[in-house]
N, C-alpha and C positions, 0 to 999 in steps of 0.2 A: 467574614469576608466570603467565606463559600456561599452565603447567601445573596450574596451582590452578585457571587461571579453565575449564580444560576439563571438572577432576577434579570442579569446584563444579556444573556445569551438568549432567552425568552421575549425579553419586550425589543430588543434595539429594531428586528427586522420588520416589525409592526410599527413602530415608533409615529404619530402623528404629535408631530406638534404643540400644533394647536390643540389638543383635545387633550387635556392631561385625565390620568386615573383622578385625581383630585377636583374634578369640577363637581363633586358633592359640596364643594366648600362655595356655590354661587346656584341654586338654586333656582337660576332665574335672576339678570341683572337686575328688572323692574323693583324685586325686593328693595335694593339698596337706593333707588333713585331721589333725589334729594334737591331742590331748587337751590342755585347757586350762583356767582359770577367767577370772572375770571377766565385764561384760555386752559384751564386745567379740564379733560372729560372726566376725568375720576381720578380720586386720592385713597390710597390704602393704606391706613395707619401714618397718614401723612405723607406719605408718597406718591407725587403725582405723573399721572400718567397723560402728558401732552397729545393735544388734538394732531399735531403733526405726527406723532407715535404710531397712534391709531391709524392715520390717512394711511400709514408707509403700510402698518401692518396687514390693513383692508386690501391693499395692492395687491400685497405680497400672495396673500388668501385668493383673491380674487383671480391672481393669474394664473395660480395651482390648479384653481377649479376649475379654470378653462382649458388647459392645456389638457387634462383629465377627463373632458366635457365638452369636447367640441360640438360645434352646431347643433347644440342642447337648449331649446329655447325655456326648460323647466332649471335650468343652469341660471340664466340669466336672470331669468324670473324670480330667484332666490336672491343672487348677486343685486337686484335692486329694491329687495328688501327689505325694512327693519330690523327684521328676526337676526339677518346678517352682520349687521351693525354688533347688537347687540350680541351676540354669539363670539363676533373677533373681540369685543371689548370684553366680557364676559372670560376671552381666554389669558388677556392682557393683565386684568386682576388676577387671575391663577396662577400667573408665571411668579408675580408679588408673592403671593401666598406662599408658593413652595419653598421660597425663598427665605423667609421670613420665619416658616415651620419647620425649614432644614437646621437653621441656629438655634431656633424652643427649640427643638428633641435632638441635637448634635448628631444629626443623621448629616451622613457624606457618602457619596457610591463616586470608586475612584474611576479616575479619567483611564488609565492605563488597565483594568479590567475591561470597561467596555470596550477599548480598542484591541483587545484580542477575541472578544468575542468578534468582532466586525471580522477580524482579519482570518476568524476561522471558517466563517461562514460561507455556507456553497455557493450563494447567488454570485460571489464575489470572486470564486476561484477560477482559475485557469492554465489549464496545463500543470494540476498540481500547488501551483503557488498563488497566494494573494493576488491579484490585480487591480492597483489602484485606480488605472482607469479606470474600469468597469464602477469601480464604487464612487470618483467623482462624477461618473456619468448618473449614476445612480442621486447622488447629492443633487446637481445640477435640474435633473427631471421634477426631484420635490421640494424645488425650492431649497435647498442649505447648503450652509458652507461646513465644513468638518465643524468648526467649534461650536456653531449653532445646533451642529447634531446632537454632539457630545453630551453638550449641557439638555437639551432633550431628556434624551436619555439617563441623566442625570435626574431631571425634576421628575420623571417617570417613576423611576426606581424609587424616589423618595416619598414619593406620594402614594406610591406602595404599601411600601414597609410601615406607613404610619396607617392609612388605613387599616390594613391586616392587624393591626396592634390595637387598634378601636375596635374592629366590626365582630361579629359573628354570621357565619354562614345560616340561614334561615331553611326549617324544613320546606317542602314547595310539593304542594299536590299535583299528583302528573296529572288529573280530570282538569283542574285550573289553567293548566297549562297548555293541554290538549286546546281549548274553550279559544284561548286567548290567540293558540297559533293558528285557530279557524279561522275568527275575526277577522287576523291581519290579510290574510290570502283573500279574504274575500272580496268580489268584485261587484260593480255596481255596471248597469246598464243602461244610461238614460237617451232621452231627446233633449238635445239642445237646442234653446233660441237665441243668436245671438244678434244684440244691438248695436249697430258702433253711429257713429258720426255722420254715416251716409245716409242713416235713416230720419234723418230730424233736418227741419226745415233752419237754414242758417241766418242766426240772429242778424239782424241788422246793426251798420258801422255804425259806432258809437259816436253822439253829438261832443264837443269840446268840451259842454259842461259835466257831462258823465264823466269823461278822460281827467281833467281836473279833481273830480269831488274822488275821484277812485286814487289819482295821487297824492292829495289830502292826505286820505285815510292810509294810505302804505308808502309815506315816504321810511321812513328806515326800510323796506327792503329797494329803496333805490340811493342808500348812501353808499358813497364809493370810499371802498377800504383805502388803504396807502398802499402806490405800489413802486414800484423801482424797477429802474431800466437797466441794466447790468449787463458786462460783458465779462465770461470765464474759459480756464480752459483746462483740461484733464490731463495727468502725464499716466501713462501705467509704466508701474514700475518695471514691468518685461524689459523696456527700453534701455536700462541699466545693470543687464545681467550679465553683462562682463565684466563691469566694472566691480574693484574691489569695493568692501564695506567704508575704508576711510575716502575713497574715492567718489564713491554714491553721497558722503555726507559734505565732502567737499565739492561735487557739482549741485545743490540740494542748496547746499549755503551762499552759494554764487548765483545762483536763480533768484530765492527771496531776498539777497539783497540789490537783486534788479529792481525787482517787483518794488522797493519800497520808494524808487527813485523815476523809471520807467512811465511817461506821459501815458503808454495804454500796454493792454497784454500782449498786441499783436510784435510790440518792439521786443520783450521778451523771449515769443514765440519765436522770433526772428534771429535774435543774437544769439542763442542757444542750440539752431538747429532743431530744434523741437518737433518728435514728430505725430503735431497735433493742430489742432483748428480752433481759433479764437470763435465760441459764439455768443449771440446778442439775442438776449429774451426780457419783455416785461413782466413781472410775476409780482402779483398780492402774497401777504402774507400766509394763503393756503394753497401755494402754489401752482396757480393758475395763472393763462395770459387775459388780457383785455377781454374776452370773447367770454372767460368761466372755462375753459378747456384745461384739465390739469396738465403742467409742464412735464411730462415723464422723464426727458432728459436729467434734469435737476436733484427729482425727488432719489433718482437712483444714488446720490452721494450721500454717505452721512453727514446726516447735521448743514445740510448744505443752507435752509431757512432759514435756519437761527443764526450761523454766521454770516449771511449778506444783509440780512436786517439789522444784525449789531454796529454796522460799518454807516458811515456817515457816507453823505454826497463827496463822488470823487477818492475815496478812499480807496485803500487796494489789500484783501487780506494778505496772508503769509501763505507759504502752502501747509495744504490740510491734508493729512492723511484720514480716507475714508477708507475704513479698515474692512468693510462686507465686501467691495472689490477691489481690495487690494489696488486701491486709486491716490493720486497726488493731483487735490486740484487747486484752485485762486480764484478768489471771486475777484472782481472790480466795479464800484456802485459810480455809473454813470450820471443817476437823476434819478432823484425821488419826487413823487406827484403826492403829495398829502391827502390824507383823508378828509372828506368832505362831501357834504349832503350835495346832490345832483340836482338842476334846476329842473323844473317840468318839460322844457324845451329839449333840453339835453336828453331826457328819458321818452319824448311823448311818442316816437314810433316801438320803442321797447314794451309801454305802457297801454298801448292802444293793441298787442298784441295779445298781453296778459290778460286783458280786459277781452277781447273776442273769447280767449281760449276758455276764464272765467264761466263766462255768457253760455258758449257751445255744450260745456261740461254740466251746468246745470240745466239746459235744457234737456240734456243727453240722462241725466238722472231721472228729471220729472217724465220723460216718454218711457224709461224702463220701467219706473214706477208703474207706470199706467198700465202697460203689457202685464207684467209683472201680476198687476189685480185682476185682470181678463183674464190669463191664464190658470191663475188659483180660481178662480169661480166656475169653470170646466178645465182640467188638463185634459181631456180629452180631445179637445178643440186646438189645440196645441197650434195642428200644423194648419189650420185655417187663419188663425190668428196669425199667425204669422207670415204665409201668404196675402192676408187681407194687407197688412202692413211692409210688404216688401220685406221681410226681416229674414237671417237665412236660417234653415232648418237645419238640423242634425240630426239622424235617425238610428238609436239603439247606439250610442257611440259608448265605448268601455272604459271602465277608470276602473285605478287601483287606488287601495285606498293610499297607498304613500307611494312617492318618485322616488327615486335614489341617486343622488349624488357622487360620483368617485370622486376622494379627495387623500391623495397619498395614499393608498395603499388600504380604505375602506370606505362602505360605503355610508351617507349622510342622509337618514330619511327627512324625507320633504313634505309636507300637504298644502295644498293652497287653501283659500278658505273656500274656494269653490266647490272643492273635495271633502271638506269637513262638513261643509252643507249638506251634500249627496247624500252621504253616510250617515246624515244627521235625520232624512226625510224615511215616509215609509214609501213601499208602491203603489203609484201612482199619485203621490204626494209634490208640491214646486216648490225646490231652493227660491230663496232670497235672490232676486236681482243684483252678481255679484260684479263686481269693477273689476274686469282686468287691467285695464289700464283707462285711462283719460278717455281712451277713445273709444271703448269697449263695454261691453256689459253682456253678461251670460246667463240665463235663466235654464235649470233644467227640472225636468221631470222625471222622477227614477221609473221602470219598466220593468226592471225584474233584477236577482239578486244570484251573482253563480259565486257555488260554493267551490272551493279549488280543494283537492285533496293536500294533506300539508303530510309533507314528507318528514321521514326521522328527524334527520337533520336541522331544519326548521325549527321543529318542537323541542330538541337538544338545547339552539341559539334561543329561543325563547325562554329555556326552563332557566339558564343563565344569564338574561336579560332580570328576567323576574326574581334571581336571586338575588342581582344589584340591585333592583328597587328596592327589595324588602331591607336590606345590609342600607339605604340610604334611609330608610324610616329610623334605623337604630343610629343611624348617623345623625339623628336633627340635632342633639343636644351638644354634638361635637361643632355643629355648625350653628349654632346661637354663639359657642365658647369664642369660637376663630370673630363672630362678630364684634364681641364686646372685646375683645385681644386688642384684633387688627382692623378698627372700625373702616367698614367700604361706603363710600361717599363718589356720587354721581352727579355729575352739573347735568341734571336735564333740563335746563335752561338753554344750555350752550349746543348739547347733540339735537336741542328742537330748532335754532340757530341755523346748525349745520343743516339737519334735514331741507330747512327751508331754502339755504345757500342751493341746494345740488336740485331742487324741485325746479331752479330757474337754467 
């Protein structure tokens, strides 16, 4: 127990998440990926982990790092990433694992030592005494609710102490380390060319038969999922904080049996005095409206998908308690529109768009290319070339070799592959014509290479970075074990699916 109460008092105020001690046990999603069907993204020893799971969990990630990251356009840049994707899914399997390896090795870190750790802790104090406020303010800023903390905390500790019971600390040469915390500090100095959209002559509108043969060949991505018209409404339970326990269950009981009988919510909203607002949304089963816009209203309730899609036309749920906001809501399924393949008519200005953007992108490739060849046959000529073509210059512009992220409480190095290029070339050597985006493309040439002196400190973080890689080398065998255990199975059929859904 004293080793819990030390483990609780050390990691809780660091505590991320998403990021447990135990993601030695994932490697790298890609290992596990695996062609599959069904809406399952991944099963861990037969536990599946639903695509709706995932969307919530991406959010949830997603809003952390903004609020931590404001007007950070290397933020977003990650946020529409792949590596992202696979990093929340990658933490979603972990959360299984710990799970799973808490029962193998009957490892438990109890609820009531971590909560005295929280409640000792200075960040939290005031005037002497605990302050709850300050720690739900604390919850609320990264994302959690106490119980989500807790168990945090929980799978932390446990992913610990099992560790620590596998690994061995590895000796670590400070000359290696010195080397490695050079490296990182190290900065690159190039010229940039950049190419976007503006610079390439704009393909011309596509004939009927092009539009046609291009829907041909891509109708499933113009099949239209099922979707439903619904109207619901949320109660918070604040609303009933006068009210005694047999008296909340007695106005609770007299609601849902409105609801079973009630032509729509608004009559319920009404009889009740409710103080709350009937709304009306169409959403696909990845809840989104007509347009591809995710519903954020919706996705904030639990389970709110799976139960308006269980319900037939004109049905009306019961109330649902969604336990992460402390909510009471009712769905009501208005009109379902079935799934069905879309006529060319129906898609041809959606299609005639794809097909331009198509068009613009590949000629937008084949003109970097082009530059891209002139430039590597002089970089010297760099900036002529580029003046010859309109294209904009950048001169001596500095990169690191990694971004950083704040997300909860540390930080998440970043590299684009632009950056990996940089650092990949010598001086006066030309990166690869890299895609920023659809519209984009960035050529550079490195110029010279500053070394940044690397503090104690730094080399301290590095010599403990590099003793967890070594401790993860003696980890493989433990990580083959957890494979053939808890086998991790990945529908990359369905997150290629998805990719494709969110690319429109």
């Amino acid at each position: 127990m004293q080793k819990i109460r030390q483990l609780a008092s050390n990691i809780f105020v660091k505590i991320l998440m998403a990021f447990l001690v135990l993601s030695f046990a994932l490697f790298g999603i890609s290992n596990f990926l695996l062609n599959g069907s069904g809406t399952s993204v991944a099963k861990v020893d037969g536990k599946s982990i639903s695509y709706n799971h995932l969307l919530k969990a991406m959010q949830s990630d997603r809003e952390a790092i903004l609020r931590a990251n404001p007007n950070n356009p290397k933020a977003t840049q990650y946020l529409e990433s792949s590596q992202f994707k696979s990093d929340v899914l990658g933490r979603l399997v972990n959360h299984i694992l710990i799970d799973k390896l808490r029962n193998n090795f009957g490892i438990e870190a109890s609820k009531t030592i971590i909560l005295e750790a929280v409640a000792k802790d200075p960040q939290f104090i005031k005037d002497g005494k605990f302050d709850r406020s300050i720690f739900k303010q604390f919850l609320a800023q990264n994302g959690f609710d106490e119980d989500k903390y807790v168990k945090a905390v929980q799978d932390e500790i446990v992913g610990t102490m099992i560790i620590s019971s596998i690994s061995i600390t590895s000796p670590i040469d400070n000359k290696i380390v010195t080397q490695i915390a050079d490296s990182k500090s190290e900065k690159r100095f190039a010229d940039v060319v950049v190419i976007t959209n503006k610079n390439i002559n704009q393909p011309a509108p596509a004939q009927e038969k092009e539009l046609t043969e291009f829907y041909n060949k891509n109708k499933k991505r113009f099949a239209k999922t099922e979707t439903r018209k619904i109207s619901y409404f949320a109660i918070y339970k604040q609303e009933f904080e006068k009210s005694s326990e047999d008296e909340l269950q007695k106005q609770l009981g007299a609601i849902e049996n409105e609801l079973t009988k009630a032509k729509s919510l608004e009559e319920v909203v009404q009889k009740f005095a409710l103080k709350t607002k009937v709304l009306s949304e169409e959403i696909d089963q990845n809840g989104k409206n007509s347009v591809g816009i995710p519903v954020n209203n919706v996705m904030a309730f639990d389970n709110f998908l799976q139960n308006a899609f269980s319900l037939k036309e004109g049905q009306t749920s019961k109330l649902i308690h969604s336990k992460s906001n402390d909510t009471l809501y009712a769905v009501k399924i208005e009109k379902i529109d079935e799934a069905r393949e879309k006529t060319f008519e129906e898609v041809k200005f959606i299609i005639a768009d794809l097909y331009a953007k198509e068009q613009r992108l590949k000629a937008l490739k084949e003109f970097a290319r082009k530059i891209d060849g002139e430039i590597k046959q002089d970089p010297s000529k760099a900036a002529q070339i580029a003046a010859k073509n309109g294209l904009k210059f950048e001169k001596n512009k500095e990169f690191p070799r990694f971004y950083y992220l704040n997300f909860q409480g540390q930080s998440i190095p970043y590299a684009t592959k632009f950056n990996e290029d940089l650092f990949n070339v010598k001086i006066n050597q030309v990166t690869a014509a890299n895609a920023i985006s659809a519209e984009e493309f960035k050529i550079g040439i490195l110029r010279s290479i500053k070394k940044i002196p690397t503090s104690a400190s730094q080399i301290e973080a590095d010599k403990m970075a590099l003793i967890k890689e070594y401790r993860g080398d003696f980890l493989q065998e433990f990580n083959k074990f957890l494979q053939k255990k808890f086998p991790i199975k990945v529908n990359e059929k369905f997150l290629s699916e998805m990719e494709k859904k969110e690319e429109k």
